[in-house]
C-alpha positions as CSV (number, residue, x, y, z in Angstrom):
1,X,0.0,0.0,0.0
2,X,1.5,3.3,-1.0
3,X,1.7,6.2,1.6
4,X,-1.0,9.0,0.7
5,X,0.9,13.0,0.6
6,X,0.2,13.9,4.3
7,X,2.0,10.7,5.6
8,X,5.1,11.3,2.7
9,X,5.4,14.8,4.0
10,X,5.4,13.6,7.8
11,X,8.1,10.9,7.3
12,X,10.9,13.8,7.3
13,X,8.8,16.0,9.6
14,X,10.3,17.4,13.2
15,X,13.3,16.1,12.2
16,X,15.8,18.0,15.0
17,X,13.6,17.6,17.6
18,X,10.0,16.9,17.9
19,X,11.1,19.8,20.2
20,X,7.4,21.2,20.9
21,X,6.9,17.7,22.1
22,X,9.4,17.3,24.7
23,X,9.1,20.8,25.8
24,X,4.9,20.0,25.9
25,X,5.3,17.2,28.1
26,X,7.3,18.9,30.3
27,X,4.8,21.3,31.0
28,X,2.3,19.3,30.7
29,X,-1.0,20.9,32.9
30,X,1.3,23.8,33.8
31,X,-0.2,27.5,33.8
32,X,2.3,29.6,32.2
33,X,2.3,32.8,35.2
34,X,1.8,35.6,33.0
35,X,4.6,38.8,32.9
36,X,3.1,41.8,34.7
37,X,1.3,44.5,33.0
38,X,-0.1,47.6,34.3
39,X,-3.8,47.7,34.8
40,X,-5.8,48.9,32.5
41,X,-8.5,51.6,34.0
42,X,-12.1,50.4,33.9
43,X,-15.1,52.4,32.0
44,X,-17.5,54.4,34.5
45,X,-20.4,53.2,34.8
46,X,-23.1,55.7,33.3
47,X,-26.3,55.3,31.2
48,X,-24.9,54.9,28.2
49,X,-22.9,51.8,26.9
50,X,-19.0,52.6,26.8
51,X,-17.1,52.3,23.7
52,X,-14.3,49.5,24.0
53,X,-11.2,50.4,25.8
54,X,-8.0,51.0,23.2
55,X,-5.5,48.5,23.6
56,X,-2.5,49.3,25.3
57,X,0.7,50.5,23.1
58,X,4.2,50.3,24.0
59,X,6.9,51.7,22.1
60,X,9.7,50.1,21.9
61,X,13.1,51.4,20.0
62,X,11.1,52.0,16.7
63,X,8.8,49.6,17.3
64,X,4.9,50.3,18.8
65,X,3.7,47.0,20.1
66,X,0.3,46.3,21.4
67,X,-1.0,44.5,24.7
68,X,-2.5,40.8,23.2
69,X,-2.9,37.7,24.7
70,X,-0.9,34.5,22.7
71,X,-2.7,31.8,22.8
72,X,-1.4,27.4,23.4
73,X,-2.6,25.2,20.7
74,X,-4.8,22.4,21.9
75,X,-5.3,24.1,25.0
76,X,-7.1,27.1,26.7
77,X,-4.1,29.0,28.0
78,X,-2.7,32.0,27.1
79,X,-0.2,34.2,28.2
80,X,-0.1,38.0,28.3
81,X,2.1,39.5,25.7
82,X,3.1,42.6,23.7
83,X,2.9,42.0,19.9
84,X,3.8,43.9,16.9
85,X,3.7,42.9,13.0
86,X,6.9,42.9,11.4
87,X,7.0,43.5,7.8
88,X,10.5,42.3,5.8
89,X,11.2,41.2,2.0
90,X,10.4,38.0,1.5
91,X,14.0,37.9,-1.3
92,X,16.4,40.5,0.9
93,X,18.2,40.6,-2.1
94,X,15.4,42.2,-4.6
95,X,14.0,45.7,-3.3
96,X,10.9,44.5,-5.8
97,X,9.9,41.4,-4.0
98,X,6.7,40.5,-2.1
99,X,6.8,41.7,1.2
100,X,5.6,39.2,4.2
101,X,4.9,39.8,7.8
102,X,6.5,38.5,10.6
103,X,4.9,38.1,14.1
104,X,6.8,38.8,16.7
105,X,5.7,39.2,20.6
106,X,7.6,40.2,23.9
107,X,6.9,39.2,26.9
108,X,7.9,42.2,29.4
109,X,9.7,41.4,32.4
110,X,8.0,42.9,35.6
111,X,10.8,45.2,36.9
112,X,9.9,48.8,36.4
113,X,13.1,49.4,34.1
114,X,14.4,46.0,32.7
115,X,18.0,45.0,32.0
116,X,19.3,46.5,28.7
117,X,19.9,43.3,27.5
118,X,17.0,41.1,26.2
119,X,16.4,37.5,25.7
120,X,15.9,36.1,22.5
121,X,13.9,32.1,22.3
122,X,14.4,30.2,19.2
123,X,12.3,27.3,19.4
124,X,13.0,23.5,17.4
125,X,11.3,22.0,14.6
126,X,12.5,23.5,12.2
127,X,8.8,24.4,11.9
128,X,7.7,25.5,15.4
129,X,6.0,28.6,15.9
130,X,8.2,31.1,19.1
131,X,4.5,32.3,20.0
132,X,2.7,28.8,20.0
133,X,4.7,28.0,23.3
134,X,4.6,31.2,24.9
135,X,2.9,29.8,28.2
136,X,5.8,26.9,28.5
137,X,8.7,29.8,27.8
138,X,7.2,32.4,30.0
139,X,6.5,29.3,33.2
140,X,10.5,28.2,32.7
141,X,11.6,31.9,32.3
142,X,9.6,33.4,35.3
143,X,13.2,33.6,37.5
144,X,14.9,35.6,34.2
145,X,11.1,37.6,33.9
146,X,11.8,39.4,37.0
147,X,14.4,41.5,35.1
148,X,14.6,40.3,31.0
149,X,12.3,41.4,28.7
150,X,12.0,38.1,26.4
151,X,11.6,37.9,22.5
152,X,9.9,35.3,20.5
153,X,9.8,35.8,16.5
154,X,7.9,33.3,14.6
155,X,10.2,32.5,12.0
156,X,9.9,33.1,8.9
157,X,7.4,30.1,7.2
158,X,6.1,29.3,10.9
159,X,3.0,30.3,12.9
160,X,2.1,34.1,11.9
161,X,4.4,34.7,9.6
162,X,3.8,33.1,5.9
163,X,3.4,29.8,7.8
164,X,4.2,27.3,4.4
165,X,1.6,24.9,5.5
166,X,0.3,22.6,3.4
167,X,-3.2,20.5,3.4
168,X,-3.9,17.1,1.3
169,X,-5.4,17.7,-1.7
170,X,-7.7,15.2,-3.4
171,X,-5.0,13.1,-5.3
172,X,-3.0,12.6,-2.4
173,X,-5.6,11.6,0.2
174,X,-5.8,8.1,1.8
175,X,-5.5,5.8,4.7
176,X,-3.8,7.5,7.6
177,X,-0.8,5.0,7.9
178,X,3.6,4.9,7.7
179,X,3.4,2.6,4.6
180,X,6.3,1.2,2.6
181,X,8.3,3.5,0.9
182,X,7.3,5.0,-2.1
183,X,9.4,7.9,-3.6
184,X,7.8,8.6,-6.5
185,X,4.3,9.2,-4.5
186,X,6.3,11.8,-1.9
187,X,7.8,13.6,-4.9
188,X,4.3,13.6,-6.4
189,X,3.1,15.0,-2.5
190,X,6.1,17.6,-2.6
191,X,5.2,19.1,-5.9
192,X,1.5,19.6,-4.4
193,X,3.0,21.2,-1.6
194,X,4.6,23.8,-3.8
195,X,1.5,24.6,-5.7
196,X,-0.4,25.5,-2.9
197,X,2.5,27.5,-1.9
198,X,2.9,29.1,-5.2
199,X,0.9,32.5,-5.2
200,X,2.2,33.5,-1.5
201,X,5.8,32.0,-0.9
202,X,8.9,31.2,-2.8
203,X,10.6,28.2,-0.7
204,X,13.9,29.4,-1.3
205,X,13.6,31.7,1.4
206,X,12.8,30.3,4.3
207,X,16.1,29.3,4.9
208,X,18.3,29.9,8.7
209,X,20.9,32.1,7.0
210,X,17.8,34.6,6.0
211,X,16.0,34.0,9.1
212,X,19.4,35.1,11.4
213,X,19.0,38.1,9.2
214,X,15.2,39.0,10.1
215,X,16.3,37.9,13.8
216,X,19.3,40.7,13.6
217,X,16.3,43.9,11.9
218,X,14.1,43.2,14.4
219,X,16.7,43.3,17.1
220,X,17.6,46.8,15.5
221,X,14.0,48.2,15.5
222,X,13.8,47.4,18.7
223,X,16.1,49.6,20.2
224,X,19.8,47.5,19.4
225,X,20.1,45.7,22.8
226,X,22.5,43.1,23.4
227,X,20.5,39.2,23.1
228,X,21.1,36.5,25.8
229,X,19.9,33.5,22.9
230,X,18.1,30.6,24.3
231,X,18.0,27.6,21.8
232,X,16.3,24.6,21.9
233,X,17.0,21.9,19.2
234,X,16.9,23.3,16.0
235,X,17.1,26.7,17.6
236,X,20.7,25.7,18.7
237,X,21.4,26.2,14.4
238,X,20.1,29.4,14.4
239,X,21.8,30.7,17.7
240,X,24.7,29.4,16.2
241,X,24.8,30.9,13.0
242,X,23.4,34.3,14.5
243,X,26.3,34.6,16.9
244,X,28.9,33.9,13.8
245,X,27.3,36.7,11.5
246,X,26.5,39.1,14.6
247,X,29.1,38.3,17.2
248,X,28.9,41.8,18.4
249,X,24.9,41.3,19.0
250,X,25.2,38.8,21.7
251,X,26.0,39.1,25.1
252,X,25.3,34.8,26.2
253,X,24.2,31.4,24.6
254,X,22.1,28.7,26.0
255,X,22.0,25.5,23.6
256,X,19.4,23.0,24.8
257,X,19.6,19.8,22.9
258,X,22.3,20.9,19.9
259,X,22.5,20.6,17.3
260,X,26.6,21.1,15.7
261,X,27.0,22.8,12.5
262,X,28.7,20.5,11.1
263,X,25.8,18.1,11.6
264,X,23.6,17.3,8.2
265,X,20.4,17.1,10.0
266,X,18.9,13.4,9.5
267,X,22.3,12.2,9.1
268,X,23.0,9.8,12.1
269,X,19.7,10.0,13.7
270,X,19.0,6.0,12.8
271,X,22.3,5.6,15.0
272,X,21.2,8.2,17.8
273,X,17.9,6.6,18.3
274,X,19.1,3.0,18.4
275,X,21.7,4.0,21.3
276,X,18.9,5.9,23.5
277,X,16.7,2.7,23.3
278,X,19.5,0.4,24.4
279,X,20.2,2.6,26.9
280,X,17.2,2.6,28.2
281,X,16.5,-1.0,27.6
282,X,19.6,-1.8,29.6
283,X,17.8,-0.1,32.8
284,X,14.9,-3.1,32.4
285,X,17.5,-5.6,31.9
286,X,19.1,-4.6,34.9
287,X,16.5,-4.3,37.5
288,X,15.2,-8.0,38.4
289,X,11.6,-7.1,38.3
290,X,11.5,-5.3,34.6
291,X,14.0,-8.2,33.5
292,X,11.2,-10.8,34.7
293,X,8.6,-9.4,33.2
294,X,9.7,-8.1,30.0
295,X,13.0,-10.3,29.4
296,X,15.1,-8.0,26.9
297,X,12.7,-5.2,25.6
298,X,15.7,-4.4,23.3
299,X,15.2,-8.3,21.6
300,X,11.3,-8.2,21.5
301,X,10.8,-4.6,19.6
302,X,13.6,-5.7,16.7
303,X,11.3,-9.5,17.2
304,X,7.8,-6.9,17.0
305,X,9.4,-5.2,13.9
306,X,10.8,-8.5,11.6
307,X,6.7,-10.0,12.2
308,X,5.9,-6.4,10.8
309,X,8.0,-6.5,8.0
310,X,7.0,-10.2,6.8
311,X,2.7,-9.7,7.7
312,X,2.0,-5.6,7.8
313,X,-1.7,-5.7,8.9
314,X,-4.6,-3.4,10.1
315,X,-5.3,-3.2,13.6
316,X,-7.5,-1.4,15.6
317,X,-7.3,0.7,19.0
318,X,-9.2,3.2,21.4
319,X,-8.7,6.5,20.4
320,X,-7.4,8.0,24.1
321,X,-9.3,11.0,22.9
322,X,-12.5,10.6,21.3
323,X,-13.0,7.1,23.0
324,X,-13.7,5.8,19.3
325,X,-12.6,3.0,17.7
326,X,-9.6,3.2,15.2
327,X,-8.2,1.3,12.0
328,X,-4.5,1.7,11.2
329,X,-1.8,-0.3,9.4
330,X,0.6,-1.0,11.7
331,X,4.2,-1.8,10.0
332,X,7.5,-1.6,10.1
333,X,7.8,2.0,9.3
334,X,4.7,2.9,11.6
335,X,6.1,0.8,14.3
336,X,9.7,2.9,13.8
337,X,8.0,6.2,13.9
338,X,5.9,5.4,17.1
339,X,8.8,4.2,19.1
340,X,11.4,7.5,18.2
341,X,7.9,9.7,19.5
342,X,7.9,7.7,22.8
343,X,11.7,8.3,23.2
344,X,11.8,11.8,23.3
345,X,10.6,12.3,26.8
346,X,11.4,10.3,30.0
347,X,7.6,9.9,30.7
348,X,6.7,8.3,28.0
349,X,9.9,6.3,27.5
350,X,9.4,4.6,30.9
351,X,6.0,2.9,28.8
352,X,7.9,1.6,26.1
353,X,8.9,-1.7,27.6
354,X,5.3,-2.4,28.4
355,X,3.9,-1.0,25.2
356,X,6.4,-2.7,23.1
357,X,5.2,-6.3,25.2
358,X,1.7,-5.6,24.6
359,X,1.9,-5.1,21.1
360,X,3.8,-8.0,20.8
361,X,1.3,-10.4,22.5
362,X,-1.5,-8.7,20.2
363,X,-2.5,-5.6,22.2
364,X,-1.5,-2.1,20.3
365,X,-3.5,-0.1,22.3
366,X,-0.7,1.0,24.9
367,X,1.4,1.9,22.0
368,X,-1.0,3.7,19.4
369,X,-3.1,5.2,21.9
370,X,-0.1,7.0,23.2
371,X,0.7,8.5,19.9
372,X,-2.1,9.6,18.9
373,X,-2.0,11.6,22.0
374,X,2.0,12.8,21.1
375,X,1.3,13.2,17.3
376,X,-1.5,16.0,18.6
377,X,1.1,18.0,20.3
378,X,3.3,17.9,16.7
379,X,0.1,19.3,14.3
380,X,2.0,22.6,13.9
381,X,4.8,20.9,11.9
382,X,2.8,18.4,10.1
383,X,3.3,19.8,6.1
384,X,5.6,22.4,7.4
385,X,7.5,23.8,4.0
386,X,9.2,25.7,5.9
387,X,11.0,22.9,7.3
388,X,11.7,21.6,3.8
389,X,13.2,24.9,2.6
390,X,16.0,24.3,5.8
391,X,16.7,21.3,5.1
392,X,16.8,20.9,1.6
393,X,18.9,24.1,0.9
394,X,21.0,23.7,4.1
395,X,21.7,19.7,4.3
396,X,20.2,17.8,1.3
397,X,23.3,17.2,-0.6
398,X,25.6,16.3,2.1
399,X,23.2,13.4,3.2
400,X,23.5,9.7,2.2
401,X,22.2,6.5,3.5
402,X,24.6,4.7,6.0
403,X,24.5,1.0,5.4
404,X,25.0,0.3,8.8
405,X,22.0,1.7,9.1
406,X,19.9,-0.2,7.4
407,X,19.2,-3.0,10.5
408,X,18.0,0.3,12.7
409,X,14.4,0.4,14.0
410,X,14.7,3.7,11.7
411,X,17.0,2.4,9.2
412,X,17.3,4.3,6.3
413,X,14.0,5.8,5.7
414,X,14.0,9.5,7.0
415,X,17.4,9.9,4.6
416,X,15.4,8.3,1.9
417,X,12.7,10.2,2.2
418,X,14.1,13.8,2.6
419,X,16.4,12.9,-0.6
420,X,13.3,12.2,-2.8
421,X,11.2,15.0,-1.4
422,X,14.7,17.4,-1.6
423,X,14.7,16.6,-5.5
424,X,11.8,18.7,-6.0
425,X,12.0,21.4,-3.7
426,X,13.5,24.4,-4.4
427,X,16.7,24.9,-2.8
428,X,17.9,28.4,-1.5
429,X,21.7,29.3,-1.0
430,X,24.0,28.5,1.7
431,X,26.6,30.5,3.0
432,X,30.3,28.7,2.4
433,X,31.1,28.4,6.0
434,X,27.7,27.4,7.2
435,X,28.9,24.0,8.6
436,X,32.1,25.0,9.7
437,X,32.5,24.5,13.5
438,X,31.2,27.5,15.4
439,X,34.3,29.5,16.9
440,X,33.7,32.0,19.9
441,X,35.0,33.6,23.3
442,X,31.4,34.2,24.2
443,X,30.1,32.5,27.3
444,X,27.7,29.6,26.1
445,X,25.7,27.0,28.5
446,X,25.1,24.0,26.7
447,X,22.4,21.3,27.8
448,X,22.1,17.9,27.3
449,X,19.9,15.0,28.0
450,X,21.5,11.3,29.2
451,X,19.1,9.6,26.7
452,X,18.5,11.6,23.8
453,X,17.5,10.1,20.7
454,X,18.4,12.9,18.4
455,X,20.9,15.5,19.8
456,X,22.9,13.4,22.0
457,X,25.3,14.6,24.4
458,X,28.4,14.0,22.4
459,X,27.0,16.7,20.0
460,X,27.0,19.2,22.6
461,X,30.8,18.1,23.4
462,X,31.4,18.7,20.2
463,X,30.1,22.3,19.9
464,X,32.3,22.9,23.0
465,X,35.1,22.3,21.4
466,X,35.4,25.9,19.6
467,X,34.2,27.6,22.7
468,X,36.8,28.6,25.5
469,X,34.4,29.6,27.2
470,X,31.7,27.4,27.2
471,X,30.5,24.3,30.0
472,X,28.6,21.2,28.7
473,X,25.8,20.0,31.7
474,X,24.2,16.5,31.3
475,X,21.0,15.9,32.5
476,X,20.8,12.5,34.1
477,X,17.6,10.6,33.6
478,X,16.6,13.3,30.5
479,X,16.1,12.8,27.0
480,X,15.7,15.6,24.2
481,X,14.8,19.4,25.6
482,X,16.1,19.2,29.1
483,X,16.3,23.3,30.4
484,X,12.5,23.2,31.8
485,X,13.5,19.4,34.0
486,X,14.7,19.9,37.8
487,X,16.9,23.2,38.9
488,X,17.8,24.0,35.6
489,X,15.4,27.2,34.9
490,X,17.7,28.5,37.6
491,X,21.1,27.3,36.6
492,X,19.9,28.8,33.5
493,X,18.9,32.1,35.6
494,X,22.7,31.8,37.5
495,X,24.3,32.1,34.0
496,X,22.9,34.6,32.3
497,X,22.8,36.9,34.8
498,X,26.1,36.1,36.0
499,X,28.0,35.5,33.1
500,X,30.4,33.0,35.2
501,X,30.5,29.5,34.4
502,X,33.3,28.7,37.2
503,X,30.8,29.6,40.4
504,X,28.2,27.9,38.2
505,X,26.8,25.1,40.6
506,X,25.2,22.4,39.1
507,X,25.0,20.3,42.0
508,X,21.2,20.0,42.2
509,X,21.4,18.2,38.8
510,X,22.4,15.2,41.2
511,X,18.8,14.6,42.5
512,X,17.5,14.2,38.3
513,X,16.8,10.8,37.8
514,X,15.1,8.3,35.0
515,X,10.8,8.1,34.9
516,X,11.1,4.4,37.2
517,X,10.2,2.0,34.0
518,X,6.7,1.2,34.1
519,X,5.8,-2.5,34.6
520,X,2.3,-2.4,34.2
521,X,-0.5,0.2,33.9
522,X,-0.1,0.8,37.9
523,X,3.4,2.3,37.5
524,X,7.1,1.0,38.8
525,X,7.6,-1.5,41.3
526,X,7.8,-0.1,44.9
């Protein structure tokens, strides 16, 4: 059965990070606190009805941003925000091109005159919107709040600026399964995707290089302060190739989960994935009671995925959310992509024993029910262009399938698919020295999870390597996104506003631990 366009188009999708997902399970029921505003005055009360009160305004550098309130997705929370539109070419280059907006928002720190630098959050994807997850930055950012005024741009192709999202059309519609491989059907899907696209957005340029550039205006208009960048996944590129085009723009770096510029993104990430699962494996193998019960999880998922390659079937399941009834082909593919979701966070990779024996004696429930709960929290970047545009003009040609690969629960798929959706999409240009090693005296944090199964700690080692002045902090028990777990909103807080990475204390990352492995639906054993 071939794969219908929406599925083709989600086999590359959230390739760096499934970030949004990480970061939304970490905050999972949290209420963002919302920076402070001053009041606005109510209406008197008379006998005739009062016209609606103007919004608030706030000038800004040469900006005039108004009070509004960003909303979560899938949720009813919002935080209070100041946002402006922000209009830029959509070709630098060409004075004549169409001109797009950006939306940008800052959320304003509640001292009554705010530290002259500002904080600047560039989120993962690529494809995330910075103002979808404005409740999870502001709740992790609250210590930093008191005094930082904090910037999110949606970039470029993302959220409310020229989002390049695409829907199904009719000739690509279908079952909603990961079926075989079928490149001539994803080429077919990518070529839709650009004719939808076609009267509002030339691909080319949605690239990082030009999005560093809208970063470095707005930062201009805004009055030229100094940025303290927080990155997160694929927001680690674009810190990275910010700071090396505006070195004088930055006063600090946080890289969450990164992501080296030398790295072609969906290069190794068969390789990264198959070493968080055995890690985590090993921790069932190694505590009598998980070993009992689930023998070696490792040995039954790669036993799960050879039955799925010889007999791919339809099963069905209870949808967690609408309580109905389900159909899917479950395969090898589907069975891949369903596994790498659960290993992003250390919630839902505590299940994956248990889900993984379930499905194995016949009961998928466990392991599709969850998904469909963690695919909901990735609908933003499901048909994101823009993600396409990164990817294929930044990475394309530097990726090939690694036979060693091959055996993976991933194997070679996510490069096979990017390479046959990459030969029709139009690729933009690439700077010569974007993947060269980044190379700085500035002061950069980097964060790393124990078991994650994308950007895994040797990558942040590696960054390190250029960077005199940099301290690499793993986060024991963690997987992928790691700056909202434990202490570390305020061993964030320590280093930015102390600049010192010596007195940095990072003892409280001793009490983060794994999610105990669950061995049935009850939880962990005592």
């Amino acid at each position: 059965m071939a794969m219908n366009g929406r599925t083709a188009l989600r086999i590359g999708a959230v390739i760096v990070g499934l970030g949004a997902l990480a970061w939304n399970q970490l905050h999972h029921g949290e209420r963002a606190a919302a920076p402070a505003m001053a009041a606005v005055a109510a209406p008197a009360i008379t006998g005739k009805a009062q016209p609606p009160a103007k919004p608030q305004t706030w000038t800004r550098g040469s900006l005039t941003l108004t009070s509004c309130n960003l909303a979560q997705p899938n949720s009813g929370l919002s935080t209070a925000a100041w946002c402006a539109d922000f209009p830029v070419r959509e070709n630098r280059a060409d004075p004549h091109s169409r001109i797009i907006t950006l939306k940008l928002a800052v959320l304003r720190s509640g001292a009554q005159v705010a530290s002259k630098d500002m904080l600047a959050f560039l989120v993962g994807g690529p494809g995330q919107a910075a103002t979808d997850s404005a409740s999870q930055i502001a709740a992790t950012l609250k210590p930093l709040l008191a005094h930082r005024d904090v910037l999110l741009l949606d970039q470029r192709g993302t959220g409310g600026s020229n989002a390049l999202a695409c829907k199904d059309s009719p000739g690509t519609t279908g079952a909603d399964d990961d079926s075989v491989f079928d490149a001539a059907r994803m080429r077919r899907a990518a070529a839709d995707c650009l004719k939808q696209l076609s009267d509002r957005a030339d691909p080319r340029y949605y690239t990082t290089t030009i999005a560093t550039q809208d970063l470095e205006d707005v930062r201009k208009a805004i009055g030229s302060p100094q940025f303290d960048l927080l990155g997160v996944s694929y927001g680690t590129r674009v810190a990275q190739q910010y700071l090396m085009r505006y070195p004088q723009a930055v006063r600090s770096v946080v890289l969450d989960s990164a992501v080296p510029n030398s790295l072609a993104l969906g290069g190794d990430f068969a390789r990264n994935l198959d070493d968080a699962l055995k890690a985590q494996f090993a921790r069932c193998t190694a505590e009598p009671a998980c070993k009992k019960q689930f023998g070696d999880p490792d040995q039954t998922l790669y036993q799960l995925r050879d039955a799925l390659r010889a007999n791919p079937h339809e099963v069905s399941f209870r949808d967690p959310q609408s309580y109905r009834t389900v159909k899917r082909v479950l395969n090898e593919n589907s069975l891949a992509s369903v596994v790498r979701m659960f290993a992003y966070t250390p919630a839902t990779a505590a299940l994956l024993p248990l889900s993984i024996d379930a499905a194995a004696h016949g009961d998928v429930g466990p392991l599709l029910g969850q998904a469909k709960i963690l695919s909901s929290d990735l609908s933003e970047l499901m048909g994101s262009g823009m993600q396409y545009s990164v990817i294929c003009s930044e990475d394309a040609d530097l990726l090939k399938p690694r036979p060693q690969d091959v055996d993976t629960i991933l194997g070679t798929h996510m490069v096979d698919a990017l390479n046959a959706i990459c030969s029709v999409w139009p690729k933009g240009t690439r700077p010569a020295d974007f993947h060269q090693p980044l190379k700085s005296d500035k002061p950069v944090l980097l964060l790393a999870g124990q078991y994650d199964p994308v950007t895994p700690p040797r990558y942040a080692d590696e960054v390190a390597k250029g960077l005199p002045n940099a301290r690499v902090l793993v986060f024991k028990g963690q997987a992928h996104s790691v700056m909202a777990a434990g202490c570390g909103p305020q061993l964030v807080q320590h280093f930015i506003e102390k600049l010192d990475l010596k007195t940095l204390d990072a003892s409280c990352l001793d009490r983060l631990q794994a999610t105990p492995i669950f061995i049935d639906f009850n939880g962990s054993t005592p």
